[in-house]
C-alpha positions in Angstrom: -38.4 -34.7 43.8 -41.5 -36.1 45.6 -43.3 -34.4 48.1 -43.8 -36.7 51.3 -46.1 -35.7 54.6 -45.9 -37.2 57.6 -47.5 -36.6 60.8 -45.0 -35.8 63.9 -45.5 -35.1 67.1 -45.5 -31.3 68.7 -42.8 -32.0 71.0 -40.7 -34.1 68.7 -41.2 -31.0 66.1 -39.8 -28.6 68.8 -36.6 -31.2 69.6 -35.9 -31.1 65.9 -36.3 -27.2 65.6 -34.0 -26.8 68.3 -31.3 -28.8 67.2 -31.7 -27.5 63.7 -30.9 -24.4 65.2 -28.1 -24.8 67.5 -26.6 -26.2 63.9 -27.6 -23.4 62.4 -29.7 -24.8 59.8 -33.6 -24.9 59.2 -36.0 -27.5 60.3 -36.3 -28.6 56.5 -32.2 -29.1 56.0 -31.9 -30.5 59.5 -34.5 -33.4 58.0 -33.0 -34.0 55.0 -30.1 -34.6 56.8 -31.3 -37.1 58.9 -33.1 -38.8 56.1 -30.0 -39.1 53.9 -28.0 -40.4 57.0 -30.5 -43.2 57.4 -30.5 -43.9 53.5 -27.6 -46.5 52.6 -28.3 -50.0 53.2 -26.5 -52.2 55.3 -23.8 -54.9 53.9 -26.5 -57.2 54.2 -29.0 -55.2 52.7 -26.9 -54.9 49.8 -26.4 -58.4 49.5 -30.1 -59.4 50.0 -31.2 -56.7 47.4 -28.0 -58.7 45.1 -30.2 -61.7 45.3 -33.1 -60.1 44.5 -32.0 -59.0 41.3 -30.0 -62.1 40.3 -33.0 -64.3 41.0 -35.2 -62.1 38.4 -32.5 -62.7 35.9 -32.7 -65.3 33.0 -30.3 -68.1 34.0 -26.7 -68.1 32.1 -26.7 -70.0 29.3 -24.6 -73.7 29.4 -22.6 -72.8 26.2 -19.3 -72.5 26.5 -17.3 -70.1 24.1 -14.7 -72.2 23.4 -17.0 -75.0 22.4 -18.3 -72.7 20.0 -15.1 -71.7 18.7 -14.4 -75.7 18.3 -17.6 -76.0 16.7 -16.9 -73.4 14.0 -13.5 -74.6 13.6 -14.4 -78.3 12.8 -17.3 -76.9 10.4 -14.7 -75.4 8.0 
């Protein structure tokens, strides 16, 4: 796990405390549930990262396995 600091305000600090504890939890788990709320992507965020990944791919070849298997065929 990576440790990450960030600066927050006082009185944002205080909101969060407070609704930590009316759930019952501490500041830390109230966070990290937050965090992980806010986490998935978005249809759309899904599909962009999709095209992200496909475009870094080597393009599919032409060659089609059936011409193959006729080509190996007509060799015999």
């Amino acid at each position: 796990m990576a440790d990450v600091h960030i600066e927050l305000d006082d009185d944002l600090i205080r909101s969060l405390k407070a609704t930590a504890d009316l759930k019952g939890r501490t500041l830390e788990e109230e966070l990290r549930d937050i965090i992980s709320r806010a986490a998935p992507l978005t249809p759309q965020e899904r599909v962009a990262l999709s095209d992200r990944i496909r475009a870094k791919q080597a393009k599919p070849s032409d060659l089609l396995s059936e011409d193959l298997m006729r080509e190996d065929r007509n060799a015999r």
